[in-house]
N, C-alpha and C positions, 0 to 999 in steps of 0.2 A: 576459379577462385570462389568462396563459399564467401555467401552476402550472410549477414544478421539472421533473416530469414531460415536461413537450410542449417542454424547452428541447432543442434538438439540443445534440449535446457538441461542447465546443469543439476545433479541429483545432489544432496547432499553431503554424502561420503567421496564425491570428485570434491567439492569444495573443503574439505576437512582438509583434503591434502593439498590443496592447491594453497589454502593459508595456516598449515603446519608451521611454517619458518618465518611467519611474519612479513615475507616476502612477497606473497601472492599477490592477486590484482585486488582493486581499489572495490570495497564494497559498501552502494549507495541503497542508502535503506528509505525508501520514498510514502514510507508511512506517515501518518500526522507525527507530531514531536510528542502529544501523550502516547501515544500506542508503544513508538521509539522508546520513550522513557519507562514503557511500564519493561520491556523485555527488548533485547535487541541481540543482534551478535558481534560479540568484541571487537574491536577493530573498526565497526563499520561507522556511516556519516549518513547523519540523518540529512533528506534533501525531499521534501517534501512533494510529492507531485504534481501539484499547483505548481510552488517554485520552479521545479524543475522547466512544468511545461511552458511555460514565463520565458525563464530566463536559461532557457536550455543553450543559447549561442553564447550566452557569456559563462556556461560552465563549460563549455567544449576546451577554453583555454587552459583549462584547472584537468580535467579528466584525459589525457593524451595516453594512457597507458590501457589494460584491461581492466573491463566496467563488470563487476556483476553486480545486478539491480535484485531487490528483496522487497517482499511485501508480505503479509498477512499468508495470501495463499497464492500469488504468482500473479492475479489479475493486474492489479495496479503495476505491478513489476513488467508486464505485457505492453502497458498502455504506455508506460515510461521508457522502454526500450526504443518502442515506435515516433516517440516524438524526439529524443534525442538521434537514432536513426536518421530521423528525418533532416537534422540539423547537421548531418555528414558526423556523425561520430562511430567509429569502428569499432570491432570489440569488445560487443556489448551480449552478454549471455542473462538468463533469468533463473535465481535460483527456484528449481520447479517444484513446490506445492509450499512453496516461503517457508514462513517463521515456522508455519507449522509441522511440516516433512522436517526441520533441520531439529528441531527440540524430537521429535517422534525418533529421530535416525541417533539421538544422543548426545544432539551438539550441544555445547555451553551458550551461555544467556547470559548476560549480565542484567543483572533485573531493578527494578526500580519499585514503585508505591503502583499495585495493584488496582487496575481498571477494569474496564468492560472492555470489550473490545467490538467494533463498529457493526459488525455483523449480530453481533448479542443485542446490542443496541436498535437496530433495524429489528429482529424481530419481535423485541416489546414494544416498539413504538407500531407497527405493524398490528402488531395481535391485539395491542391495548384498542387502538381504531377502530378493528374490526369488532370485536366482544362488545365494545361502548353502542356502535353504532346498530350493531344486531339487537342488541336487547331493546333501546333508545324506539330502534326500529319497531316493535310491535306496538309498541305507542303513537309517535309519528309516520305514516304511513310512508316509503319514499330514503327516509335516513338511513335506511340498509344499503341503497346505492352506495356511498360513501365506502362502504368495506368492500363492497363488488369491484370499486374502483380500484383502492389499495392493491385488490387479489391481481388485479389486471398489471399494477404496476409493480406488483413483482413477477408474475408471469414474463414481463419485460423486460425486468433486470436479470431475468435466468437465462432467455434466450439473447440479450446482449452482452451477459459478462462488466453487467454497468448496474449502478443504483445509484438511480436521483436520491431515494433516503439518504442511503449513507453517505452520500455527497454532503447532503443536507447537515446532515447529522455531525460531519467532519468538522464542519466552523464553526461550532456553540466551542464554548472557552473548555469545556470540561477535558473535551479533545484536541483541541490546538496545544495548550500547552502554551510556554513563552512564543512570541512572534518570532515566525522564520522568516528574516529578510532575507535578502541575495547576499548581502556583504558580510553577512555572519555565516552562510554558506562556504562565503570562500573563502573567507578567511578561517574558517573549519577546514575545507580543503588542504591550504597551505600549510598545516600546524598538525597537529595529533589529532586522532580522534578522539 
């Protein structure tokens, strides 16, 4: 029997045809609701990876069918697979390189009021640190640290596949969007997307 684990991730042109007939499996998009909102793929439900990781045992009852999970570029969609996994949810695949492989491969969008998107974001808040704190630096002796640090916390976010920034950076309003509770979750779930 093949676990979660030993499922290859799905490419984008397998997904085209898996949701050709409106039929395919249930596609949960675990981006913030601005990201969601700027560009998404039809069909899908936005479910936030907070939420998700929250309230992953009360969405088991709402997802009983095939789950493909989406993100930006597959990370968060990695992190969201493991924790609903974790919650005994079957059936669960990762569109592999996200939003961004599926728009590159030609898939449709439905698009919304143009953002940033969190990694752009990261790296001016990154780079603005570092330039301030360099220059600031030949003045105050010591202040260059501060960017030394930055370098190291992305150093860290490379070799984990994680960033505290963009964590960070995910719950200022500009990116949340309206509040995703669970009951508007599911009740998404239950209804159209």
């Amino acid at each position: 029997m093949t676990t979660h684990a030993d499922k290859p991730r799905l490419d984008p042109a397998t997904l085209r045809d898996l949701t050709r007939d409106g039929e395919g499996p249930r596609l949960l998009d675990v981006r913030t609701p601005g990201e969601f909102r700027t560009a998404h793929i039809p069909g899908s439900y936005n479910v936030p990876l907070d939420t998700l990781r929250e309230h992953r045992a009360e969405l088991l009852h709402h997802l009983d069918e095939g789950v493909i999970l989406i993100c930006r570029s597959g990370a968060r969609a990695a992190q969201a697979e493991q924790a609903l996994a974790k919650a005994g949810l079957p059936n669960l695949r990762v569109l592999d390189g996200g939003i961004l492989a599926w728009e590159s491969a030609g898939g449709s969008l439905t698009r919304g009021p143009e953002r940033w998107d969190l990694e752009r974001q990261v790296r001016l808040v990154a780079g603005t640190i570092v330039l301030i704190t360099g220059v600031a630096g030949l003045f105050l002796p010591g202040l260059h640290l501060i960017g030394t640090a930055v370098g190291a916390g992305l150093t860290v976010a490379a070799l984990t596949n994680t960033c505290a920034m963009g964590m960070l950076l995910s719950k200022l309003p500009y990116n949340r969007g309206p509040r995703t509770d669970i009951d508007t979750v599911v009740t998404t779930l239950r209804g159209t997307p």
